[in-house]
N, C-alpha and C positions, 0 to 999 in steps of 0.2 A: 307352420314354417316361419322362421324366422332367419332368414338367412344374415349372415355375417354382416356390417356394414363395409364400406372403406373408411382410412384412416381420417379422413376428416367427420365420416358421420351423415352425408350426403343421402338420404332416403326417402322414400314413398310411405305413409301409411292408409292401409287399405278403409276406406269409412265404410265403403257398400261394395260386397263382393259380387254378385249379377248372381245370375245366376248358376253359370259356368263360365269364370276370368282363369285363364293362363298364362304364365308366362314362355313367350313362343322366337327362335329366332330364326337362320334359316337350318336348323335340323340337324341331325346326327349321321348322315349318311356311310355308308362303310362300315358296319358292323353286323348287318342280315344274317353274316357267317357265325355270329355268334345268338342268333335269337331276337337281337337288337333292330328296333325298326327306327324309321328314321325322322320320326315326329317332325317340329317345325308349323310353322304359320300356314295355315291350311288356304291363306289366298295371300298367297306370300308376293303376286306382286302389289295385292295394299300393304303389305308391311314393307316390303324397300321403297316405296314411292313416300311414307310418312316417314323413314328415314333420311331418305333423299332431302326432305326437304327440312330439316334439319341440320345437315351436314353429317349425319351419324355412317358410319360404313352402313353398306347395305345387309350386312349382317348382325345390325346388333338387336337387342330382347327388346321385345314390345310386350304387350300386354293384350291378349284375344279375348272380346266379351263374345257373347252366347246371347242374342237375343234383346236379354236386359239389358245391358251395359256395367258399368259398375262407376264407382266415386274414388277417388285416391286426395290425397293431403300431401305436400312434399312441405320438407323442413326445411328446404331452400328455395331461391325464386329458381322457378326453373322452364324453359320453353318446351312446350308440348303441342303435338298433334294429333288431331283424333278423325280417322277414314277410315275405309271399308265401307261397313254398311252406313247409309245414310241415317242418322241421328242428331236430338239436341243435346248441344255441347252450352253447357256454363261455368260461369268460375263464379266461388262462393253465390248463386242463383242469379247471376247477371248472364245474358246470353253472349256466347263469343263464337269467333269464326269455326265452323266444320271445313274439314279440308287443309287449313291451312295452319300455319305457327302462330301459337298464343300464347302472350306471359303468364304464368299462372306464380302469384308471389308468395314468399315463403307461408305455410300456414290457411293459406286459400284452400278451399275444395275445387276441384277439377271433376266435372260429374259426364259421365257422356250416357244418354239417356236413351229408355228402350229403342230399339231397331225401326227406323221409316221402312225401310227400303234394305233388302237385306236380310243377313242374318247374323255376321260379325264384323265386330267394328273391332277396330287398332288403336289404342295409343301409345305414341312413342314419347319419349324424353331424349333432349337432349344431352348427350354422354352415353344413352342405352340403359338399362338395366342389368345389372350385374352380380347377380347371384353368382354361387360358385357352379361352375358348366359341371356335367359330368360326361366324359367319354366326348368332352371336345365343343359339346352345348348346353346351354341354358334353357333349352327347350324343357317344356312337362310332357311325357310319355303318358296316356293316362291308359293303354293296355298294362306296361311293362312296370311304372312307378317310380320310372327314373327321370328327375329333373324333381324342380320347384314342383309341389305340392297344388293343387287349384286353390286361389285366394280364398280366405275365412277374414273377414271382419278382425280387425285390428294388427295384421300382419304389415310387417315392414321389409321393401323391398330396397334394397341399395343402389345408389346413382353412379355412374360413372362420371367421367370429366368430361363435360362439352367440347368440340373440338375447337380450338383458337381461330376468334373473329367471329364463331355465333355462326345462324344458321347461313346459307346463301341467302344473298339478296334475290326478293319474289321477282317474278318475270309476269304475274298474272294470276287469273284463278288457274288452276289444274284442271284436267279433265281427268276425274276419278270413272272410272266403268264403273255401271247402274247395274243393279240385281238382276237375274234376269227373267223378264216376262214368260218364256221357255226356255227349258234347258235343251241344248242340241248338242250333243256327246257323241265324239266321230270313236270308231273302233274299230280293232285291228284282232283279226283269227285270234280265239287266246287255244292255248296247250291240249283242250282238253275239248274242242267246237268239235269233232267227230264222236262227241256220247253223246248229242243231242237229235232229235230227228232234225229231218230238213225241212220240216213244216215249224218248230221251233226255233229256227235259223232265222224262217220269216219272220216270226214273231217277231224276234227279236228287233230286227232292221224297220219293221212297219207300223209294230203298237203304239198305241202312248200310253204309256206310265206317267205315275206322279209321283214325288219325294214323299218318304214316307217321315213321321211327325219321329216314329223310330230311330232315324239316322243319328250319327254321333261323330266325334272324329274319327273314331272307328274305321266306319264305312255309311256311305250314302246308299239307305234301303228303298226300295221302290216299292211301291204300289202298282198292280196290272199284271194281265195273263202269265199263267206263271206257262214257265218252256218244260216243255216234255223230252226225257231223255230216253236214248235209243238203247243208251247200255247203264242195268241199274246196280253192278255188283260194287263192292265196298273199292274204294280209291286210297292208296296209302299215300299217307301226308306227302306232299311237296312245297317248291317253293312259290313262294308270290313275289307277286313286283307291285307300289304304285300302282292304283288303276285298273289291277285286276278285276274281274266281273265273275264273282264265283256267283254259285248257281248252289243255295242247300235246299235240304228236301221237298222246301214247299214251292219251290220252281223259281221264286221272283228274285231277279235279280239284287244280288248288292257290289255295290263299288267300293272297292276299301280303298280308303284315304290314307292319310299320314300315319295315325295311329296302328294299322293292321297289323295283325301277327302276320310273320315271318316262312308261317308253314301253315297249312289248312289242307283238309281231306276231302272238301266238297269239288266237282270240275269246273275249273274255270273256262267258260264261253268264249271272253273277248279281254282282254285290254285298252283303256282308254289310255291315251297320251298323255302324259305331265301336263303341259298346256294348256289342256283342255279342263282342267281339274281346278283351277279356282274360282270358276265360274260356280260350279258345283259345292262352294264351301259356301256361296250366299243364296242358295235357292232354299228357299222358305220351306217348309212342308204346306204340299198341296201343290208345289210348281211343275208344272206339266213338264216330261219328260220326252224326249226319242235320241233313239241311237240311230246313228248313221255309221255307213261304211265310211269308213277311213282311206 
């Protein structure tokens, strides 16, 4: 990927792609009708909060690391912020602020280092990142294949134009929300809670699970008793939403996140709420698990 620059030339080159880096904004919503899911910053309020605090709208492209983190170079000075999951942030290997707005000057390496606390971290620029959107975002689809490409080593990303007067003046440190020690995931009847027995219902509301190492933007797979269903003949495709909790053959729950297709044939149990779901984009594999009634 090499996407277009703008006309002065304003860009990012990628030094160290992480492991899995995206570029993410807040999503493509309104398209489910055609196949289209609605991708987007999977704990999308760390990515308006490193917006925020730039002065960038709350919807412009960040950049989502996986775990490792990744490096970028800009060919201009340009102010950046790096939050989500907690990590060390340097510019050309000197340490600088996590959390908060840092000059990084033209030419410098910007590096945000594997995950403390967490499991994605955000950085933003000021101006946004500006590839060309498709269907209205900038977001990477990595079911569908619609948006920017996940970063490879030596890729250039384009900057927008800061917004005039620079970021806000600080007020303070931030309080960033911390990973979480369990995850607790409230839920709501999904479509398809009468194929299950009623002893699998329990389950559901009383076990604990863990994230499983599997998970992806996809969907959050679990680990732990799998639920037994009361009716087993084939289910033709329908739709999903956000949050859904489909149930395939081997019983254990998954949550499909941002990335999920748009129609699946397994039954869904429950629905988690929007809200409740960015939590779920920083729990590590191995983080203890339960749903609760909603």
């Amino acid at each position: 990927m090499h996407a277009a620059r703008p006309a002065d030339g304003r860009h990012l080159r990628v030094v160290r792609p992480g492991a899995l880096t995206t570029v993410q904004d807040a999503g493509r919503p309104g398209w489910a009708h055609l196949g289209v899911g609605r991708a987007g910053a999977l704990d999308a309020p760390a990515a308006r909060l490193a917006n925020r605090l730039l002065g960038n709208p709350p919807d412009a492209a960040v950049l989502e690391t996986t775990l490792t983190g990744c490096a970028v170079r800009p060919d201009r000075t340009v102010t950046a912020v790096v939050g989500g999951a907690g990590c060390r942030v340097t510019v050309d290997g000197r340490p600088v602020a996590w959390g908060a707005p840092v000059r990084v000057p033209a030419g410098a390496v910007l590096d945000a280092g594997p995950a403390r606390t967490g499991l994605r971290s955000y950085l933003a620029f000021a101006g946004g990142l500006v590839p060309d959107p498709v269907l209205g975002s900038r977001s990477a689809d990595l079911l569908s294949g619609l948006g920017p490409a996940p970063l490879s080593e030596g890729d250039e990303l384009p900057l927008g134009e800061p917004a005039s007067g620079g970021p806000p003046p600080s007020a303070g440190p931030v309080p960033w929300p911390g990973a979480p020690a369990e995850l607790v995931l409230p839920v709501h009847p999904g479509p398809r809670h009468d194929w299950f027995t009623e002893a699998a219902l329990r389950t559901l509301l009383t076990a604990l699970y863990q994230v499983s190492p599997h998970s992806n933007r996809i969907g959050l797979r679990t680990e732990g008793p799998p639920l037994e269903r009361s009716r087993n003949e084939e289910l033709p495709s329908e739709g999903l939403v956000l949050g859904a909790i489909q149930v395939p053959p081997d019983g254990r729950p998954v949550i499909f996140l941002n990335d999920h297709p748009t129609t699946g044939g397994y039954p869904v149990v429950g629905v988690v709420p929007e809200r409740a779901l960015a939590a779920a984009a920083q729990a590590v594999p191995g983080t203890r698990l339960r749903f609760v009634r909603a």
